[in-house]
C-alpha positions as CSV (number, residue, x, y, z in Angstrom):
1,X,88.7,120.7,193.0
2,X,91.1,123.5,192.2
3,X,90.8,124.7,188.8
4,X,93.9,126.9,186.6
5,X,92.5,129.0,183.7
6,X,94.6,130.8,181.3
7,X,94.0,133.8,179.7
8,X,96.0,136.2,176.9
9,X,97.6,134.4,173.9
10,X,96.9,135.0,170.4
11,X,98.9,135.9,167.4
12,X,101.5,138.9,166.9
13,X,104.1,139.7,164.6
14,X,107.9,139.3,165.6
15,X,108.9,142.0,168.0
16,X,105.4,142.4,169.3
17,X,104.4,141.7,173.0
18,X,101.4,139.6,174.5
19,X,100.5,139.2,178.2
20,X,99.3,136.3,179.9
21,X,97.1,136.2,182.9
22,X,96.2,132.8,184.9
23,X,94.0,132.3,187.8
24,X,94.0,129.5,190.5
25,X,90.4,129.1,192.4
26,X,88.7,126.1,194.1
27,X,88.7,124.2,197.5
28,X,91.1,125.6,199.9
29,X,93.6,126.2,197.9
30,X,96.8,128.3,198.7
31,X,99.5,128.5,196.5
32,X,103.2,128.5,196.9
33,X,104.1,129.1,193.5
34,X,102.5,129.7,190.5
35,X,104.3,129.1,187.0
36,X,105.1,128.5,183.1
37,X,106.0,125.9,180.5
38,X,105.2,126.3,177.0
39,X,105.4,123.2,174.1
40,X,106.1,123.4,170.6
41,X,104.6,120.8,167.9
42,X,106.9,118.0,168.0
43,X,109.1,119.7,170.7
44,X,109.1,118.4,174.8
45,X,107.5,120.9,177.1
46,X,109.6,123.6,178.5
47,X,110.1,125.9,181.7
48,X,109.3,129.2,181.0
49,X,109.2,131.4,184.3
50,X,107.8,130.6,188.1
51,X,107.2,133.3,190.9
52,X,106.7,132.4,194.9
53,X,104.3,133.7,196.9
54,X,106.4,134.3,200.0
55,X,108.6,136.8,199.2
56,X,107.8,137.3,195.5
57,X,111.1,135.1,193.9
58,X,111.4,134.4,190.2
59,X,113.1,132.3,188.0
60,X,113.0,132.2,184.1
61,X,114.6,129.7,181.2
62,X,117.6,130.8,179.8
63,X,115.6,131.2,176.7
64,X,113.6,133.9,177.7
65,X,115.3,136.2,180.3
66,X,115.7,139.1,180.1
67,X,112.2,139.5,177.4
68,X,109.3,138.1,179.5
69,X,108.3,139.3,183.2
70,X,106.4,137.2,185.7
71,X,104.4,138.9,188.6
72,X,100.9,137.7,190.8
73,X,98.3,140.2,190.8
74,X,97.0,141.8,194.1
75,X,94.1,138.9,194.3
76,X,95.1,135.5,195.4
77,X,96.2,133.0,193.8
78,X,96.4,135.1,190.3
79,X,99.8,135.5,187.9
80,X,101.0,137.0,184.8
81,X,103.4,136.6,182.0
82,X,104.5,140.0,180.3
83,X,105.9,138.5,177.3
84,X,108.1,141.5,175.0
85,X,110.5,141.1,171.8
86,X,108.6,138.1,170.9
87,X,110.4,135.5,168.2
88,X,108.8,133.0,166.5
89,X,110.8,130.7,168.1
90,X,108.4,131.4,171.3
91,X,105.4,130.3,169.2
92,X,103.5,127.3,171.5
93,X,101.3,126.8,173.8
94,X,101.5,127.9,176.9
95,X,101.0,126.1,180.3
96,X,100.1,127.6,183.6
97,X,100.6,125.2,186.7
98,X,100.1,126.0,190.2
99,X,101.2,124.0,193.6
100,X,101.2,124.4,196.9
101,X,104.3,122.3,197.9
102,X,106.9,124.9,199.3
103,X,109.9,121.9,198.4
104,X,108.8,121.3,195.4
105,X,111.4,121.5,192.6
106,X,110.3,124.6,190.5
107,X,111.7,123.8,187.2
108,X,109.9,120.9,187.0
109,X,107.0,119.8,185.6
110,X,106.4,117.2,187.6
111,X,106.4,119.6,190.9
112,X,103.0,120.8,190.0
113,X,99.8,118.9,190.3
114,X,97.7,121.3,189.0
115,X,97.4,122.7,185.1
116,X,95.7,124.8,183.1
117,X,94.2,123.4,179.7
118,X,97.0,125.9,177.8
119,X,96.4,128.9,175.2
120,X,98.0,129.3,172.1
121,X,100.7,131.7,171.3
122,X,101.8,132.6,167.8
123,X,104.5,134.5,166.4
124,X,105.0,135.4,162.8
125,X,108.2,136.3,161.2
């Protein structure tokens, strides 16, 4: 049974930075990709950023380019989210989803069978 913890959030003022950490363990598990969505109360969850393993390539939503940083750590199957110039519009909880499926469609939600239970980001104006 493969198991995705996530690690990091917490509350900061405006302008502040946070960084998330999320580890992928169990069975044989290998991952292709590891990634992020976040959701807001009352809001549909969103793509946040997703990094490969084979040849390290990242993506992130328009919404937060160019202010958060994805990377995987030296150990398998581990990721992080440097997350700077924080706005309280990026207040929600955060996602971390892992898959193995080298066509799946990154983006998406739906590409990734395997999800953390989420931690809680908070940004205060």
């Amino acid at each position: 049974q493969v198991q995705v913890v996530e690690s990091g959030g917490g509350l900061v003022q405006a302008g502040g930075s946070l960084r998330l950490s999320c580890a992928a363990s169990g069975g044989a598990f290998n991952a292709y990709a590891m990634g992020w969505f976040r959701q807001a109360p009352g809001k549909e969850r969103d793509f946040v950023a997703v990094i490969t393993w084979s040849g390290d390539i990242t993506w992130y939503g328009d919404s937060v380019k160019g202010r958060f940083t994805i990377s995987r750590g030296n150990a398998e199957n581990k990721m992080y989210l440097q997350m700077n110039s924080l706005k309280p519009d990026d207040t929600a909880v955060y996602y971390c989803a892992a898959t193995e499926n080298p066509t799946a469609r990154l983006r998406l939600g739906d590409a990734y069978p395997y999800w953390g239970q989420g931690t809680q980001v908070t940004v205060s104006s």
